[in-house]
DRENBABA-160214 format. One line per field, with one value per residue (C-alpha): residue number from 1; residue in three letters; x negated, y negated, z negated. Coordinates in Angstrom, 1 decimal, always signed. Layout:
BEGIN
pos = [NUM/...]
code = [Ala/...]
u = [X/...]
v = [Y/...]
w = [Z/...]
END
This chain:
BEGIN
pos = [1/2/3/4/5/6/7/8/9/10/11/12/13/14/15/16/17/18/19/20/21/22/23/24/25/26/27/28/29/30/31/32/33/34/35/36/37/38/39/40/41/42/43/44/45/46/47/48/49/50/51/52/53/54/55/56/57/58/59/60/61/62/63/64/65/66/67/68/69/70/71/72/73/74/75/76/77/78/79/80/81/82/83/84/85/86/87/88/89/90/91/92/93/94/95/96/97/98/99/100/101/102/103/104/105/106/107/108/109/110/111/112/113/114/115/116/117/118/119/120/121/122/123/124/125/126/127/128/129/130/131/132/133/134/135/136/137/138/139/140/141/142/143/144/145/146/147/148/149/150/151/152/153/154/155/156/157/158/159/160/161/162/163/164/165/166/167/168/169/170/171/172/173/174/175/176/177/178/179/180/181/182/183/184/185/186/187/188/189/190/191/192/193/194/195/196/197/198/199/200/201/202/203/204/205/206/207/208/209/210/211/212/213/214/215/216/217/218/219/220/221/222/223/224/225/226/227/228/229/230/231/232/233/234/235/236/237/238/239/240/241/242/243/244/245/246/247/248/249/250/251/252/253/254/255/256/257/258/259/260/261/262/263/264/265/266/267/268/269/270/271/272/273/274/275/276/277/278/279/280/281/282/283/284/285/286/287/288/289/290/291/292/293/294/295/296/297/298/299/300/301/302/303/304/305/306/307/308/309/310/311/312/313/314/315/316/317/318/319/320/321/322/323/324/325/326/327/328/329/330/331/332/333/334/335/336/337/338/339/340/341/342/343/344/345/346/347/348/349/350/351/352/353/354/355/356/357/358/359/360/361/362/363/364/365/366/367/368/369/370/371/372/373/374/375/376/377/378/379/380/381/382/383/384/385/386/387/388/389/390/391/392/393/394/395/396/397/398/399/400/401/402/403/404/405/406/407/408/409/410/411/412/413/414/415/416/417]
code = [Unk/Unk/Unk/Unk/Unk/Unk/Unk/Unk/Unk/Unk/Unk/Unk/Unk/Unk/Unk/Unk/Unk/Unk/Unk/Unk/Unk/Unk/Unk/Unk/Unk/Unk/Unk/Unk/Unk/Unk/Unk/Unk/Unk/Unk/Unk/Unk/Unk/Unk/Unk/Unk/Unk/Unk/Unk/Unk/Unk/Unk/Unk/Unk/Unk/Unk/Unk/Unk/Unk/Unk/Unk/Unk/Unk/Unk/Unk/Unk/Unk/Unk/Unk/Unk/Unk/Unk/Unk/Unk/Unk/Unk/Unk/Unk/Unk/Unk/Unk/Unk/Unk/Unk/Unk/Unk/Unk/Unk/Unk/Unk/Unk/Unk/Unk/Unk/Unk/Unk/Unk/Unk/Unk/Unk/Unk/Unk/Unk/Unk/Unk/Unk/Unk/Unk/Unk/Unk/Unk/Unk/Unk/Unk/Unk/Unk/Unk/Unk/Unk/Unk/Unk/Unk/Unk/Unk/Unk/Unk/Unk/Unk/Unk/Unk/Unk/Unk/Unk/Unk/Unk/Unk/Unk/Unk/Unk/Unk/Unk/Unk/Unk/Unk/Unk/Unk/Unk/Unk/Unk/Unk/Unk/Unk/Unk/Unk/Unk/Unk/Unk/Unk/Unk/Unk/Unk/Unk/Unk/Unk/Unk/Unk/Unk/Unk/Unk/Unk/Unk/Unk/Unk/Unk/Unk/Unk/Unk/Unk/Unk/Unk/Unk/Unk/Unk/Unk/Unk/Unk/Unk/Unk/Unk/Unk/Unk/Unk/Unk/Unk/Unk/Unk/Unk/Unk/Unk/Unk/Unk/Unk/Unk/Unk/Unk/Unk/Unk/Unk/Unk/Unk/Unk/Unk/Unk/Unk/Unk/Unk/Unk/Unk/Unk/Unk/Unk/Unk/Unk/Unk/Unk/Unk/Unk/Unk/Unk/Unk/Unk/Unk/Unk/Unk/Unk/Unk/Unk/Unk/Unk/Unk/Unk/Unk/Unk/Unk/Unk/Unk/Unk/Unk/Unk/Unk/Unk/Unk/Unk/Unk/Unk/Unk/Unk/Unk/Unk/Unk/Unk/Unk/Unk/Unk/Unk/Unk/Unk/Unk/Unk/Unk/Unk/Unk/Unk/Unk/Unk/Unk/Unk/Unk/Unk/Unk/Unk/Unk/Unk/Unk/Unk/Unk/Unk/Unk/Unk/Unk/Unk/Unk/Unk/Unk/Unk/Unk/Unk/Unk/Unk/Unk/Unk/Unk/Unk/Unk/Unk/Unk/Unk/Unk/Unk/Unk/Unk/Unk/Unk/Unk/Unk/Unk/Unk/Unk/Unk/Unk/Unk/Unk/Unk/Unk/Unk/Unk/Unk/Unk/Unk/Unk/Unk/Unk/Unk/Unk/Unk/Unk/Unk/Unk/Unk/Unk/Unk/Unk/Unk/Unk/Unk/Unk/Unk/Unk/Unk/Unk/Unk/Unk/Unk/Unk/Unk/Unk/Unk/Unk/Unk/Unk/Unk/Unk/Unk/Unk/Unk/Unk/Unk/Unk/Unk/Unk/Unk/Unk/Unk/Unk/Unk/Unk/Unk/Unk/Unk/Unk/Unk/Unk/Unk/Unk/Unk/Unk/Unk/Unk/Unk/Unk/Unk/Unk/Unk/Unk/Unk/Unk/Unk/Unk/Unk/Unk/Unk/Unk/Unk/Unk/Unk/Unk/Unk/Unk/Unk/Unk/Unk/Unk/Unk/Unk/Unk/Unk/Unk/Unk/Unk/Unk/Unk/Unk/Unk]
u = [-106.5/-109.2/-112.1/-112.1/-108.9/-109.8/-113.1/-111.0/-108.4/-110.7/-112.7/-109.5/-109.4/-112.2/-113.4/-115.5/-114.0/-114.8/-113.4/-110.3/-109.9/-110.7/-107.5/-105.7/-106.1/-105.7/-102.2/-103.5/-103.3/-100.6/-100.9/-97.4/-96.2/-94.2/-95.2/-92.6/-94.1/-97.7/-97.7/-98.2/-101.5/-100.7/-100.5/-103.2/-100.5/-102.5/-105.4/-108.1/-106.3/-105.3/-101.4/-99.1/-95.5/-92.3/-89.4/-86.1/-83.4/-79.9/-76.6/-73.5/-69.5/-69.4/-72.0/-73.3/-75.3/-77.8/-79.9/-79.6/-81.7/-84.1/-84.8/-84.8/-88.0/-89.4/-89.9/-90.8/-93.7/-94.8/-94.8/-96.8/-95.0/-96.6/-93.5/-89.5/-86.7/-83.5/-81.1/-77.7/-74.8/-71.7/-71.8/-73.3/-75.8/-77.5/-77.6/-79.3/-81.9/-82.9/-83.4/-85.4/-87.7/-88.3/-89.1/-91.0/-94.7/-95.4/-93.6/-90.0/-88.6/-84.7/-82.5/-80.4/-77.4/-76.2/-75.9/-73.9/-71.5/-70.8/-70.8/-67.6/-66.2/-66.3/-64.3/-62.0/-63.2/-64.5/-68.4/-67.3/-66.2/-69.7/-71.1/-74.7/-75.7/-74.2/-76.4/-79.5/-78.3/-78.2/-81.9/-82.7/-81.0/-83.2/-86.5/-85.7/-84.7/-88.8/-88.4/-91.7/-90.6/-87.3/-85.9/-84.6/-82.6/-83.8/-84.3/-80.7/-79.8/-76.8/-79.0/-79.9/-77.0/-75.6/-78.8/-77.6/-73.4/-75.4/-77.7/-75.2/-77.0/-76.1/-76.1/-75.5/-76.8/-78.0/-79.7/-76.8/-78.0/-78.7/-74.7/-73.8/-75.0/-74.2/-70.5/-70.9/-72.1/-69.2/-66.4/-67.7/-69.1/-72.2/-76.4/-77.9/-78.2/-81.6/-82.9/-81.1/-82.0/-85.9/-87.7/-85.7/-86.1/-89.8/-89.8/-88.6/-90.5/-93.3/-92.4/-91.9/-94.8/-93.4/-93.4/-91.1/-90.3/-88.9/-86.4/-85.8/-81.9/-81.9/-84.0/-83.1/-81.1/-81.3/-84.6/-82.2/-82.6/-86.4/-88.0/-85.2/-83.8/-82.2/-85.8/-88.4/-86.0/-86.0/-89.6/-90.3/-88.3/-90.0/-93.2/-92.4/-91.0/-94.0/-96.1/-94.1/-94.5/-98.1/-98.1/-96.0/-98.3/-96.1/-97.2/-94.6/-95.2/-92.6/-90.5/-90.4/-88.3/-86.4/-86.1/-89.1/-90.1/-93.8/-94.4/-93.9/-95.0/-98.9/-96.7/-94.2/-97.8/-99.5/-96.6/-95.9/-99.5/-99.8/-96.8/-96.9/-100.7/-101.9/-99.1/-99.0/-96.4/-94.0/-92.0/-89.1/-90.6/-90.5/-88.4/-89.6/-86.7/-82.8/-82.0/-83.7/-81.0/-81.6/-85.2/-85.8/-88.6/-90.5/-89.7/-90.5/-94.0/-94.7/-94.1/-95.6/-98.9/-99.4/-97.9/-100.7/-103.5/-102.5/-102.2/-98.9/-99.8/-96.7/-94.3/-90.7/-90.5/-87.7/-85.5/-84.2/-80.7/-81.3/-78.0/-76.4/-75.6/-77.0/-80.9/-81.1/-84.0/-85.4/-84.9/-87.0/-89.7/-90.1/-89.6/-92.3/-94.8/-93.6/-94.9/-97.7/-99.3/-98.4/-100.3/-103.7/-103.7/-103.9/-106.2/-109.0/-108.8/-109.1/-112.3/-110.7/-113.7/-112.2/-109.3/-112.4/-114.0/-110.7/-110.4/-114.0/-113.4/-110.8/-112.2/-115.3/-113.0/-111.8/-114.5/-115.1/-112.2/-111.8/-108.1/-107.7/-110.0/-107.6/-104.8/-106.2/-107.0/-103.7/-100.9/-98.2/-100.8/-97.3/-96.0/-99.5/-100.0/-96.3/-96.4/-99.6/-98.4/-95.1/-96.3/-99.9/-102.4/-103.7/-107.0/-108.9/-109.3/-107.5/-103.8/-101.2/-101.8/-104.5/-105.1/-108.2/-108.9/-109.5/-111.6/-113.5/-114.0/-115.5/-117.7/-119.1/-119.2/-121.5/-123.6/-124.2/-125.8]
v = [-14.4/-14.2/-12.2/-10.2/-9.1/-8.5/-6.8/-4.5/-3.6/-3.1/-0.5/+1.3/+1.5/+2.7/-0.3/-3.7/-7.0/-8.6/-6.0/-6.4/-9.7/-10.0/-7.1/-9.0/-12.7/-11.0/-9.3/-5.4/-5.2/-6.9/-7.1/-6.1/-8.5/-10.8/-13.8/-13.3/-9.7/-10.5/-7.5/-5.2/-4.9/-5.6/-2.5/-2.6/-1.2/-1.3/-0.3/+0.7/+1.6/+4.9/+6.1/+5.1/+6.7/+4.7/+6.5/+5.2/+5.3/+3.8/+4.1/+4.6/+4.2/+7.9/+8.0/+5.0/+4.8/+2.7/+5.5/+7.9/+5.2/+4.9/+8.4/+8.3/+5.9/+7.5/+10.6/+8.8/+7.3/+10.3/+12.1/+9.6/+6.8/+4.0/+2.1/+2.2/+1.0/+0.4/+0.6/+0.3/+0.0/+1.1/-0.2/-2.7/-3.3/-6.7/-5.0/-1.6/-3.9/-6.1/-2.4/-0.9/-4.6/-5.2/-1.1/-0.3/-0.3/-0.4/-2.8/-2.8/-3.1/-4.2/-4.5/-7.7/-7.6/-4.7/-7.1/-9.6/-6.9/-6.0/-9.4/-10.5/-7.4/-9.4/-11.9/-9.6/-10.7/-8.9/-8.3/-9.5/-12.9/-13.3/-17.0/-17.1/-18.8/-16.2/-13.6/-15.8/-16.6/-13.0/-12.5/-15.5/-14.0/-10.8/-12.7/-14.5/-11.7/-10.3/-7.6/-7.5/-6.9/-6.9/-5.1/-7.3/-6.3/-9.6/-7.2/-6.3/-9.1/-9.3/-8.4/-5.3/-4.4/-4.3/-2.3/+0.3/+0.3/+0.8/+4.3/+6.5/+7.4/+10.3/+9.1/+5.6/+3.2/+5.2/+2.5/+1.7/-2.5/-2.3/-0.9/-3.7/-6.4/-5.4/-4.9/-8.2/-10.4/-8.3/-9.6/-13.0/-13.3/-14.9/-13.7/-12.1/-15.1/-13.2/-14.0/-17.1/-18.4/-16.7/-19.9/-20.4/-16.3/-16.8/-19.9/-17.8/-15.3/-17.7/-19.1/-16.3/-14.7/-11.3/-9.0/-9.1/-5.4/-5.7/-3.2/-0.8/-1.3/+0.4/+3.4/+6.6/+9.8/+12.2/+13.7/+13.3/+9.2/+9.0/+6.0/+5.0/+1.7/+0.3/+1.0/-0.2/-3.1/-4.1/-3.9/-6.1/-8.2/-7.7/-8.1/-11.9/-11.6/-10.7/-13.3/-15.8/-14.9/-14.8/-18.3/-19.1/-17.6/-14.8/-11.0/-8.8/-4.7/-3.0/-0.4/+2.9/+5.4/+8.5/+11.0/+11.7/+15.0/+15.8/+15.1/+11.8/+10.6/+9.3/+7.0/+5.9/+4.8/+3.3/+1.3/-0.1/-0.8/-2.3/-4.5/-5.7/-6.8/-4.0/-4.8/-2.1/+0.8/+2.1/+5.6/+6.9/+10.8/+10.9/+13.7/+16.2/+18.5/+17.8/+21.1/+21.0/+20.3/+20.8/+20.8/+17.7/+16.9/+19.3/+18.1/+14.4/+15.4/+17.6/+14.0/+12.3/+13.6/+13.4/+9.7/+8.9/+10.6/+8.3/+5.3/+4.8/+3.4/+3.4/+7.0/+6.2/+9.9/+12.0/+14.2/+17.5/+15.9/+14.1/+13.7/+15.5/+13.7/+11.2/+12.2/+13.7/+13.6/+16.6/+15.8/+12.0/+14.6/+17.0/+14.0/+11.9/+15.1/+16.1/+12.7/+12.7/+16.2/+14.4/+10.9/+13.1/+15.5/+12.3/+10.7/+13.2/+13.1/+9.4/+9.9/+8.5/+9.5/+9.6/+12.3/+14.4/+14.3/+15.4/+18.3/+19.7/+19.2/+21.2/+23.6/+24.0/+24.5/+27.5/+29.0/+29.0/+29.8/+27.2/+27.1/+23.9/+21.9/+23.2/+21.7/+18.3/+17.7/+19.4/+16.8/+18.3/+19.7/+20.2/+22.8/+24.2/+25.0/+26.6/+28.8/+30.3/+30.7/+32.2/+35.5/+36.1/+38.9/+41.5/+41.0/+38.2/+34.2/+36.0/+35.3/+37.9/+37.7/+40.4/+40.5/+43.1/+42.7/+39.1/+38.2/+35.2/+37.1/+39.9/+37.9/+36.3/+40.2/+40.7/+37.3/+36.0/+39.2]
w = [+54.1/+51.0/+52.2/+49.0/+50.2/+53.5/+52.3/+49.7/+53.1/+55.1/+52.8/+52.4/+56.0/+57.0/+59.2/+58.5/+57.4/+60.8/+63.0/+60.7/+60.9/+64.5/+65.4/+62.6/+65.0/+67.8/+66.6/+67.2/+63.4/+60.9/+57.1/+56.0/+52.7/+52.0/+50.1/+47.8/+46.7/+45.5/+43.4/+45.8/+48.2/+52.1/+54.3/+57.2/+60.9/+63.6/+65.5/+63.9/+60.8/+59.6/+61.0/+58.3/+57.7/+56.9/+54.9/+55.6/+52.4/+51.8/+51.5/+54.1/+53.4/+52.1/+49.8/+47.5/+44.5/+43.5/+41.0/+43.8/+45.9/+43.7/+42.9/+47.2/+47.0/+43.9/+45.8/+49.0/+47.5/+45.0/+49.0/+50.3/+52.3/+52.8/+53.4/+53.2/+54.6/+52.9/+55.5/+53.1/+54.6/+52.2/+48.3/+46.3/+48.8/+47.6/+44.0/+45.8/+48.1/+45.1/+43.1/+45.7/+46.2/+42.5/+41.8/+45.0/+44.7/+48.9/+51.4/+51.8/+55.1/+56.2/+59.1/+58.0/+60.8/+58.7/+55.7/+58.0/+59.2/+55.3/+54.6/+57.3/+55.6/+52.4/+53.6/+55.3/+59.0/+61.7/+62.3/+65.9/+64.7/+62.9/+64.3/+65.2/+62.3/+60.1/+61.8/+61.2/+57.4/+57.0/+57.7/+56.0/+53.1/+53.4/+53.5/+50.3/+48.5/+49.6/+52.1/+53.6/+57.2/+58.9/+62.0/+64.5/+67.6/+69.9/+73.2/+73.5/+75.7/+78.2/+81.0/+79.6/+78.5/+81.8/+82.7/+80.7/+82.0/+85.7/+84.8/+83.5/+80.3/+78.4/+74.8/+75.1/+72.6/+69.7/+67.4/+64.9/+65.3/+69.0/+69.0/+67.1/+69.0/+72.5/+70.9/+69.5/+72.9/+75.0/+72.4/+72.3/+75.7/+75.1/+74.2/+71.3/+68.7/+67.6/+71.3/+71.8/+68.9/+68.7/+67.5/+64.0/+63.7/+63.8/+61.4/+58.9/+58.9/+59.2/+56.2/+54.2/+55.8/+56.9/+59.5/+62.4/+63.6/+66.8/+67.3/+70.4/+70.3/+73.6/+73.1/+73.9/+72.4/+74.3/+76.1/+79.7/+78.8/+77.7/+79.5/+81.6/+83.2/+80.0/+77.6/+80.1/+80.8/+76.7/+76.3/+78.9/+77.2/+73.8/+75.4/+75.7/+72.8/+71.4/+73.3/+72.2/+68.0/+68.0/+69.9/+66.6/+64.1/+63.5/+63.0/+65.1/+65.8/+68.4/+67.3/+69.7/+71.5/+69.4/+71.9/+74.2/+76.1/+75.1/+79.0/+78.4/+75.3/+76.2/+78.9/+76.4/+73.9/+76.7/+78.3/+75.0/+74.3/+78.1/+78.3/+74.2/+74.6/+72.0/+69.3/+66.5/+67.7/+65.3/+66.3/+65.2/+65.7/+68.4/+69.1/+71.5/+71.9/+71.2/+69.5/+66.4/+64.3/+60.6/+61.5/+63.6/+61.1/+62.5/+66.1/+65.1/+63.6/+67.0/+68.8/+66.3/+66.2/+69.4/+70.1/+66.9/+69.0/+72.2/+69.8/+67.8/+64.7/+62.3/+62.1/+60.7/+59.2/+61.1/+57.8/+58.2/+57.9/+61.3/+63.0/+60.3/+57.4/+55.0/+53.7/+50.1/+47.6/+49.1/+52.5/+52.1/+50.5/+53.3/+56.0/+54.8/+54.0/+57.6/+59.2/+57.1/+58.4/+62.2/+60.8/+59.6/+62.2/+64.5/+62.3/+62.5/+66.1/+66.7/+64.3/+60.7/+58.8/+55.3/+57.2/+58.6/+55.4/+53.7/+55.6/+54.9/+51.3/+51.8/+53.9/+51.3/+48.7/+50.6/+51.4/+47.2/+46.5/+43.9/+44.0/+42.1/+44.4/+47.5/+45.3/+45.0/+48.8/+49.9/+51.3/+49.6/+46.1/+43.9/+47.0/+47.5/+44.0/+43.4/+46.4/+44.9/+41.1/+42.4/+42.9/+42.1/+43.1/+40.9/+42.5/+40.4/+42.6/+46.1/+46.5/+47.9/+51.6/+51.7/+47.5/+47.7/+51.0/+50.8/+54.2/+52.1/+48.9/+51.2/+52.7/+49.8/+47.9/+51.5/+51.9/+48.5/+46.7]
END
């Protein structure tokens, strides 16, 4: 890596080029880009860095379009994502990947055995008759299309799988590609070709020099399930896993668990952190309560805040359609602004300087009340500002919540004579 580049990363981060490069080595941090996508800068996940949020988008069966995606990522990025995922699974869904790759301006992330399920469909076969190659092929496929990191299910292996048939779970396997590949090595009786065949996974990536997101194909749905049998059991596998890509020269993070009580979401950080040798952590959430339905942002940014303070690194943003239906435009918008209020919030604990000195700027502004400065350090400043102009006071630079009686204006009426 050029040391301008690191130098310029590093600045944005808030840390020095040494300490960078050093967590960067070591595989705390990874530089998210593909060599195919030298447009864009690479994204800093890791320790040290500053919490980053990942919007996923994409089709299903039911609803398909590729404009529709792209307005999806438009307002994921004018929110503030720092990544997205393109998790398609119904359509034109080469024609919708290559959309989103060519028009995003951050790093686009996949999870390929979707593409090789779509693609048996194609030739009117079963996903279950998919050969091993096939499933490799259809990462390989991703990679040289430019997705900057891929989600790969290696920790469901047979073993674990029968961990999971043995703890009477409540919600069963929730990840839709951890699903897919236990369904796939019961039918054809033999393991995971992303774990059996590990090496050639991580010469690709090698190769095209992107991320491997190892994903938590067991993790749990349902708060009754958090850090069970079947979850510890996969990330001990993907701790070897993990091991065994930076012995390869291969920058991996470790996805996380959905559904975790606030009780136990420090343990969840740390074991990760413990057992994955500091790899960055990347949370779906997580969810701290089952019943928020229709507001399950809100749960995941109450988990996610405080899995960031503990040490996540990387929040996949939790929408409000969350178990209930297929994200619109405004639901990426409040997901990712959602996330992001959990990623500063953790930020100016851990110390983020630049997130500390955000929050003074705003609070100076306040205390001015120089409404157009409050705009401009506010996460969400087209909100901030609309809510104000809807209704506005009759008293001159106060808004409606106490109008005349303004506490701020008062004080400054009493102090600054």
């Amino acid at each position: 890596m050029k040391t301008e580049l690191i130098e310029r990363i590093a600045r944005r981060e808030g840390t020095s080029p040494a300490r960078l490069r050093q967590a960067v080595k070591e595989g705390r941090v990874v530089l998210v880009r593909s060599r195919r996508r030298r447009k864009i800068e690479p994204l800093a996940v890791g320790e040290g860095t500053r919490v980053k949020v990942n919007a996923n988008i994409g089709t299903s069966p039911d609803c398909s379009d590729v404009e529709q995606e792209l307005a999806k990522l438009q307002a994921a990025v004018k929110a503030g994502a720092d990544t997205v995922m393109d998790l398609s699974i119904g359509g034109e869904v080469d024609e919708i990947r290559r959309a989103i790759i060519s028009e995003s301006p951050v790093p686009v992330g996949t999870v390929p055995v979707y593409q090789v399920a779509l693609d048996a469909r194609g030739r009117r076969r079963s996903w279950l008759h998919a050969k091993p190659r096939e499933v490799l092929a259809g990462v390989e496929k991703h990679l040289a299309d430019g997705v900057d990191f891929v989600t790969v299910h290696c920790g469901v292996t047979r073993a674990n799988v029968q961990t999971l048939r043995e703890c009477g779970r409540v919600c069963g396997i929730v990840s839709r590609g951890g699903a897919m590949m236990a369904e796939w090595m019961r039918f054809n009786r033999r393991e995971n070709p992303l774990y059996e065949f590990y090496d050639e996974l991580l010469a690709m990536a090698k190769h095209y020099g992107a991320v491997l997101s190892i994903g938590d194909g067991l993790r749990p749905g349902a708060l009754a399930d958090a850090t069970d049998e079947p979850q510890v059991a996969e990330l001990l596998t993907i701790g070897e896993l993990v091991e065994r890509a930076r012995a390869a020269g291969v920058q991996t993070m470790v996805e996380g668990p959905g559904h975790v009580p606030l009780s136990g979401v420090e343990a969840n950080v740390r074991l990760e952190k413990e057992i994955c040798a500091g790899a960055p952590f990347y949370l779906l959430g997580p969810l701290v309560t089952d019943v928020a339905a229709g507001y399950d942002h809100i749960a995941g940014a109450i988990g996610g805040a405080l899995a960031a303070w503990f040490g996540a690194d990387f929040l996949c943003y939790v929408t409000p359609s969350e178990h209930l239906g297929l994200p619109g435009i405004e639901d990426v918008h409040q997901g990712v602004i959602a996330s992001r209020i959990a990623g500063h919030a953790a930020d100016i604990a851990r110390g983020n300087a630049a997130a500390v000195r955000r929050d003074l700027r705003m609070s100076q502004a306040r205390a001015a009340l120089d409404w157009p400065k409050m705009w401009k350090q506010a996460i969400d400043p087209d909100r901030a500002r609309a809510v104000f102009e809807a209704n506005r006071s009759r008293t001159d630079g106060v808004c409606t919540m106490c109008g005349e009686f303004c506490a701020i204006k008062k004080t400054k009426e009493t102090f600054d004579e």
